[in-house]
C-alpha positions, 0 to 999 in steps of 0.5 A, spaced: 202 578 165 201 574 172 193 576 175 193 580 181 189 577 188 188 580 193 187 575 199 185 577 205 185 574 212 179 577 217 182 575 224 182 582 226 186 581 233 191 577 231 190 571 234 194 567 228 190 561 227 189 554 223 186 559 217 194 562 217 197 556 216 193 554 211 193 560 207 200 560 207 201 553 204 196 555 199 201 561 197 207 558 198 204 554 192 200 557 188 203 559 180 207 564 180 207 565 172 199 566 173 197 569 179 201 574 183 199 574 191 198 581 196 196 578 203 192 583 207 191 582 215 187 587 220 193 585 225 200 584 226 201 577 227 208 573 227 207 569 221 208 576 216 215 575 216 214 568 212 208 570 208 214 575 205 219 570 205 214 566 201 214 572 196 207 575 197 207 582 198 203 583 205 199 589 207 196 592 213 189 594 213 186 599 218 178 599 219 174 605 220 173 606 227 165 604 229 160 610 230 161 612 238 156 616 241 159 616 249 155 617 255 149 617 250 150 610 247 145 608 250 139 613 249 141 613 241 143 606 241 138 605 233 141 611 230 148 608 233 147 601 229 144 605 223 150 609 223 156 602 224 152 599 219 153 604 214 161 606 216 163 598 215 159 596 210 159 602 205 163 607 207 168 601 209 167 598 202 169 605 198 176 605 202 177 598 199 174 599 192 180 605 191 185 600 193 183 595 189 181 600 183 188 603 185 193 596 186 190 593 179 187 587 183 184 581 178 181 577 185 179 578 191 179 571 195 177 572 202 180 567 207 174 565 212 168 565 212 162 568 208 159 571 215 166 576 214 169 581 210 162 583 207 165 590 206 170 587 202 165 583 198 161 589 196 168 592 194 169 587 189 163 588 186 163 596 186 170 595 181 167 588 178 172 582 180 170 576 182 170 574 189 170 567 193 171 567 200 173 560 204 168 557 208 173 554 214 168 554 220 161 551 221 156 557 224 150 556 227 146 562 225 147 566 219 145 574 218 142 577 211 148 580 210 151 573 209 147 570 205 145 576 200 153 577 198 154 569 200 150 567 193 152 572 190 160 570 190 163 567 185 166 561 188 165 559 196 170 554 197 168 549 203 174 545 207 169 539 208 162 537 206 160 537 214 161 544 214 156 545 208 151 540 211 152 545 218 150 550 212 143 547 209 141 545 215 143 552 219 142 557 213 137 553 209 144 555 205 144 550 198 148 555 192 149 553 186 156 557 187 159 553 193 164 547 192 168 542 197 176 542 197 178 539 202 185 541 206 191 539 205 198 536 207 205 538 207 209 534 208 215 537 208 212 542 214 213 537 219 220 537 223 220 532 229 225 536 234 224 532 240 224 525 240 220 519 244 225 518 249 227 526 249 220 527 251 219 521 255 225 522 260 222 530 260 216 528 263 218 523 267 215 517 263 218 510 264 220 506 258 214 501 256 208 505 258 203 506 254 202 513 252 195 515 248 193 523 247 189 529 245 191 535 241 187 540 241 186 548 245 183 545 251 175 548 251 170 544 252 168 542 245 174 540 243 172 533 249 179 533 253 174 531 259 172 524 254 179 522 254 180 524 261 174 519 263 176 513 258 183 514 262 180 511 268 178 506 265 183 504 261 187 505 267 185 498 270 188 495 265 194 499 264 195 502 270 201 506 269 198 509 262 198 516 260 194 521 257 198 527 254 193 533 253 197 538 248 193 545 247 193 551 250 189 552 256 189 560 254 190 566 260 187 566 266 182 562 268 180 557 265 173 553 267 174 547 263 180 546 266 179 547 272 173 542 271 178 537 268 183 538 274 177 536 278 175 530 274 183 528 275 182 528 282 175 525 283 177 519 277 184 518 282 188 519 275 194 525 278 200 522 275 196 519 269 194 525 265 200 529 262 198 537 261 203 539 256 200 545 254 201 549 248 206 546 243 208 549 237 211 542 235 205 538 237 207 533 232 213 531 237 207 528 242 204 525 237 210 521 235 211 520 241 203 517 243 202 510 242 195 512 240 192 518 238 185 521 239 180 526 237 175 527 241 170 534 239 164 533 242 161 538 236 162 538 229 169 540 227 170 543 221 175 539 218 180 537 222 188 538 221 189 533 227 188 527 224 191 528 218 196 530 221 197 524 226 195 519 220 202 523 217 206 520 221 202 512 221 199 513 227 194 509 230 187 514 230 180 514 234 176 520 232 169 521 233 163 520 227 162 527 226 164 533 223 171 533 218 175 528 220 169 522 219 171 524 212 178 524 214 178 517 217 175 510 214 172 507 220 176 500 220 181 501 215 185 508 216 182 509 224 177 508 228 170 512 229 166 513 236 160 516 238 162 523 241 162 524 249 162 517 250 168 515 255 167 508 254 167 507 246 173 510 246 177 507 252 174 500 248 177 503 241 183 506 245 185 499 247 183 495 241 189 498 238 193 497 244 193 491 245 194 489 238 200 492 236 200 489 229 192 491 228 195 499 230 201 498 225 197 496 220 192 501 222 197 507 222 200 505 214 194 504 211 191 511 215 197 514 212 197 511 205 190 514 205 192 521 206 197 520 202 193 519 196 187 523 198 189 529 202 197 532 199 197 539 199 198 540 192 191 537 190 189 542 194 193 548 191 190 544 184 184 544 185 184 552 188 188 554 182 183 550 177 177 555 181 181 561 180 183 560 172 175 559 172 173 565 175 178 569 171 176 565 165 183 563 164 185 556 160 185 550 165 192 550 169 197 545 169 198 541 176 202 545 180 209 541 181 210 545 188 215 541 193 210 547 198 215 547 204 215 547 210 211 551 214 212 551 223 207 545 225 201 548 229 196 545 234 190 550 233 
């Protein structure tokens, strides 16, 4: 009889995330002769219909509603806070305990972080299933409530080692419990719909110019305004290049925008810099770019980008910090730069540049290592190896899944 897991997904405004796509992968995965999948959301999100195509069974939660005291708010703002405290955690954890309870679930695997779902955590051990959670984010503070339920969970499965350090040096966080599976890719997710020349033509970019690029929502800790520097460097040398930004600026107006707009004006570089916007293909731009950059000036903590850029051969500049310097083998797989400095990136930029057979050979042995190191069905592997083990079942075989397609997000 398959085990029943519950997982759960915390987004509560049904912005579909980096976090959906990896769930979805892992359940399009998972052995179903061992484990029978419910996905629960807060929120309707586009991606459900497919999580049902993949033979979850998909479920919508609602919340209790916060304690809300109008006009008073404010005059009783303690008794208000005692009061949420108890309605989404204990209040809120009977609610999913009688699920759980009632839907015969066997494992609760929470899909973002141990600073979430604490509701859902205190359920799990209210019936006594085990309980894991991914840890998909690099937080700078964490509250009581995570780390009292965080060392008391069964797994806490980090998505890199830089998360884990963000965890010991911002949390004291150091639990025996914790255990590091990084991403994985399918390959099989990526479908090129637009060509190099279709693009090319649609941006009005001639044959031969050279074309580099970021991909990325376009904030300020993502460093847009780093590649956008290092173009006017390059630029002397290359004066036709073009530096393609593909991310959603998001609604309304945007500050980091703006300023990048400015900064593209002051750096003389109108007709240089690309803005693509959001894509919902972004790997068409990579294959289109010469070579691809990551250029977050804070830690990320992973970083899908450069997998998915070493995916297709890709020449990669990334930056020393965060997941992708575990991704990338400075010299071999990419190149590696200090973050937030325009001049080592427009030097590593042209390095691959100007020797196309150093790009080239760069590209394979990049893709070659995400290949061998990063497949989806390793992940998957390793995730189900820590169900079987949490549920004290014997060791799974190595899942034989072709994990398909799942649409290519910029996230």
């Amino acid at each position: 009889m398959p085990k029943r897991i519950l997982f759960v997904e915390s987004n509560r405004d049904g912005t579909v995330g980096g976090s959906y796509f990896l769930l979805l992968d892992l359940i399009r995965g998972l052995d179903r002769s061992r484990y029978e999948p419910i996905v629960g959301f807060h929120r309707e999100n586009y991606l459900m219909d497919q999580f049902r195509a993949a033979g979850a069974e998909v479920v919508l939660f609602d919340n209790l509603k916060p304690v809300d005291f109008g006009a008073l708010n404010g005059v009783l703002n303690p008794i208000k806070r005692l009061g949420n405290l108890y309605r989404g955690l204990y209040a809120q954890a009977r609610v999913h305990a009688k699920y759980l309870r009632e839907q015969r679930i066997d494992l609760v695997n929470l899909n973002n972080s141990m600073t979430r779902n604490h509701a859902w955590m205190l359920a799990a051990r209210q019936v006594g299933i085990p309980c894991i959670t991914h840890e998909m984010g690099i937080n700078q503070t964490y509250s009581f409530l995570s780390k009292y339920f965080g060392k008391r969970l069964d797994r806490i499965i980090s998505l890199s080692h830089a998360i884990c350090k963000a965890m010991l040096e911002n949390g004291g966080i150091d639990y025996p419990n914790i255990q590091v599976i990084h991403c994985g890719i399918d390959l099989t997710r990526y479908q090129i719909k637009e060509t190099p020349a279709q693009l090319r033509q649609k941006h009005n970019v001639p044959e031969g110019v050279p074309v580099i690029g970021v991909v990325g929502n376009v904030r300020e800790w993502k460093g847009q305004e780093t590649l956008v520097r290092a173009t006017a460097i390059l630029k002397k040398k290359y004066p036709d290049i073009r530096c393609v930004l593909v991310g959603d600026r998001g609604k309304g107006p945007s500050e980091y925008g703006d300023r990048l707009d400015r900064i593209e004006k002051e750096l003389n570089l109108t007709g240089n810099i690309v803005h693509a916007g959001f894509q919902r293909n972004a790997i068409d731009y990579m294959e289109w770019m010469d070579v691809v950059t990551h250029t977050s000036i804070q830690p990320e903590p992973f970083g899908i980008v450069t997998l998915e850029a070493m995916s297709r051969s890709k020449p990669l500049v990334s930056t020393t910090i965060g997941g992708p310097a575990e991704v990338v083998v400075n010299g071999e797989s990419g190149l590696l730069v200090d973050p937030g400095k325009p001049a080592d990136l427009a030097a590593a930029v042209d390095r691959f540049l100007s020797d196309p057979e150093f790009a080239r050979l760069t590209g394979k042995r990049g893709y070659e290592r995400m290949a061998s190191n990063f497949s989806m069905k390793q992940s998957i592997d390793k995730t189900m190896a820590v169900y079987a083990e949490v549920l004290r079942l014997p060791a799974p075989q190595p899942s034989t899944s072709s994990n398909h397609a799942v649409t290519a997000s910029n996230v």
